[in-house]
N, C-alpha and C positions, 0 to 999 in steps of 0.2 A: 504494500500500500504506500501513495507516497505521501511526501510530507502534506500536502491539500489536500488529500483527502482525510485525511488524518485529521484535521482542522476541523473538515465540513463534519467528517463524523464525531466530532467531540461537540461542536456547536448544536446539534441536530439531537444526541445524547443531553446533552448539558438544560435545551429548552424543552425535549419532552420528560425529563427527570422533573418538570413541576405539572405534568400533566396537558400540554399545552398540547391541542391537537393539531398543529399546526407541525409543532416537532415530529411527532407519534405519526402522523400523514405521510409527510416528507422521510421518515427513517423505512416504513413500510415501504414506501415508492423506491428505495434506494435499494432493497433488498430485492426487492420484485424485479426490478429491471439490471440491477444488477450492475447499477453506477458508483464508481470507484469504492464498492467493494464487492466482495464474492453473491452472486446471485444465490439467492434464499429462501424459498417460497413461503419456506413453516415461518422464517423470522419476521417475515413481511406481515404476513395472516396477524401475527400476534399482538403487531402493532394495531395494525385494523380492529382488533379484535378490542383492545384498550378500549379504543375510542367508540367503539358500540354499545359496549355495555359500561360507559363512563356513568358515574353517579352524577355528573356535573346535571342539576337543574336546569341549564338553558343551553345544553348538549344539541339539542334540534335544531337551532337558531346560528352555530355555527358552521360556517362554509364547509369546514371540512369534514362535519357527521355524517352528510348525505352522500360524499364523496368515497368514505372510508365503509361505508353500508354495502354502496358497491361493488367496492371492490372487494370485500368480505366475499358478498354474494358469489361475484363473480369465477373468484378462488377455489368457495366452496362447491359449485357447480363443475368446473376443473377435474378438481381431485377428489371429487367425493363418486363412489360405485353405488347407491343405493336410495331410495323413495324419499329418506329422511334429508339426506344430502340434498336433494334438487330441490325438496320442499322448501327446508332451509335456506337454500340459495334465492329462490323464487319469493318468498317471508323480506329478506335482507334489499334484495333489487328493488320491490313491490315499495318497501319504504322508502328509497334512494329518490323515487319517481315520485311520492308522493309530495316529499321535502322540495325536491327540483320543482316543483311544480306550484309547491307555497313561495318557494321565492322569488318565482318568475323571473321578471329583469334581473334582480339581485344575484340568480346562481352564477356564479362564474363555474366555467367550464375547460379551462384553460387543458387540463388534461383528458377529459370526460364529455364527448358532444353529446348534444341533446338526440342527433342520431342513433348514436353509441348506447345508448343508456336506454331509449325505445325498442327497438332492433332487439336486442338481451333480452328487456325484459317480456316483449311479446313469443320470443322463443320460447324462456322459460316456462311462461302461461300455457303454452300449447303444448310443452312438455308435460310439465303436471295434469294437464286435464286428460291429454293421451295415457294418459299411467293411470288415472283414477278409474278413465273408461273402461280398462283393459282389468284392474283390479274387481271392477261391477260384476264381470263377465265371467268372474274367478268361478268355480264349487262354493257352495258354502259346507264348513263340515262343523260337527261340534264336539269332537276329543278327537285330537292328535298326541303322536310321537315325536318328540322334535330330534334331530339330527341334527343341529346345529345351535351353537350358543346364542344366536340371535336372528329373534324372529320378530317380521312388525305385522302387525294384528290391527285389522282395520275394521272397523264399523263405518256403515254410511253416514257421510257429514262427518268422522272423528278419528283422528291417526292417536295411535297408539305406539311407543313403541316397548315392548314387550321382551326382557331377558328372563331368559329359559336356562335349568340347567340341560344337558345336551344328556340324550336318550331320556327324558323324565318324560312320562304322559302330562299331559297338560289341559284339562277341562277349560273351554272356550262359553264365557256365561253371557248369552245373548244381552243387550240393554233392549229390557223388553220386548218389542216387536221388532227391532232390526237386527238384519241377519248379519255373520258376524264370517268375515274372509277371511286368509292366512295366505299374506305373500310371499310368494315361491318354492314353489311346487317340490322343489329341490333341496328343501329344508325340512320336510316334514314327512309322515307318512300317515294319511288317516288310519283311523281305527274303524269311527264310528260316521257312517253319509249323515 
């Protein structure tokens, strides 16, 4: 690393050590893309990560919440393999667009066009509703075997996610009238139709 960057990373360290998301933005950004220093993806997420779940009171109203939402989202849709992951990512973007959208004129976008940020998240959208569909369509059963330590357990309208230990039978208790899926097929083996 050379001496400048050294600098920008102690400056960038030095202003998000009081929580400033401006710091915590810009050290994510560095990692992520991977500007004078080693590209990062986990170190990046974490900074984003700070700055989403900040206790800070008027966190919404800063530039860089809706930015950092983002690219949360964006990351976790990336690297995440499963229902919860997209959901999540889709949850993350869905707010990004809502804030972008409360500050109108005011969002700057200097990294992030308002293309950019549409584009995703109408992808996202049609992601999860294709997965919801396709989960509608599943079996319903009501005692399984699980074969795997993690299984998510959906009711209509309600995600659950549900850890199992692995071979335990596992009684699935309807909420009343709606019937109750188990996603992927490949984790489980009915007992009982």
């Amino acid at each position: 690393m050379t001496e400048n960057a050294k600098i920008v990373l102690e400056y960038f360290e030095t202003v998000s050590s009081r929580e400033s998301f401006y710091g915590l933005y810009y050290l994510g950004e560095m990692y992520r893309q991977g500007f004078l220093v080693d590209k990062n993806p986990d170190k990046a997420w974490d900074y984003y990560f700070r700055i989403v779940y900040s206790t800070n009171p008027l966190r919404e109203t800063d530039e860089y919440y809706w930015r950092a939402c983002y690219r949360k989202g964006m990351d976790l849709y990336n690297i995440g393999n499963s229902f919860s992951a997209l959901n999540a990512a889709f949850r993350d973007v869905t707010k990004a667009k809502e804030l972008y959208e409360k500050r109108d004129s005011k969002a700057v976008s200097a990294d992030i066009t308002k293309e950019e940020l549409y584009r995703n998240w109408e992808k996202l959208e049609r992601e999860v509703q294709d997965y919801i569909k396709m989960i509608e369509e599943m079996p319903v059963v009501k005692k399984v075997r699980c074969i795997s330590d993690d299984v998510l357990c959906l009711t209509k309208g309600k995600i659950y996610d549900v850890l199992v230990e692995k071979h335990d039978y596992y009684e699935l208790v309807d909420d009343e009238e709606e019937d109750v899926y188990i996603y992927g097929k490949d984790l489980f083996e009915e007992i009982e139709p």
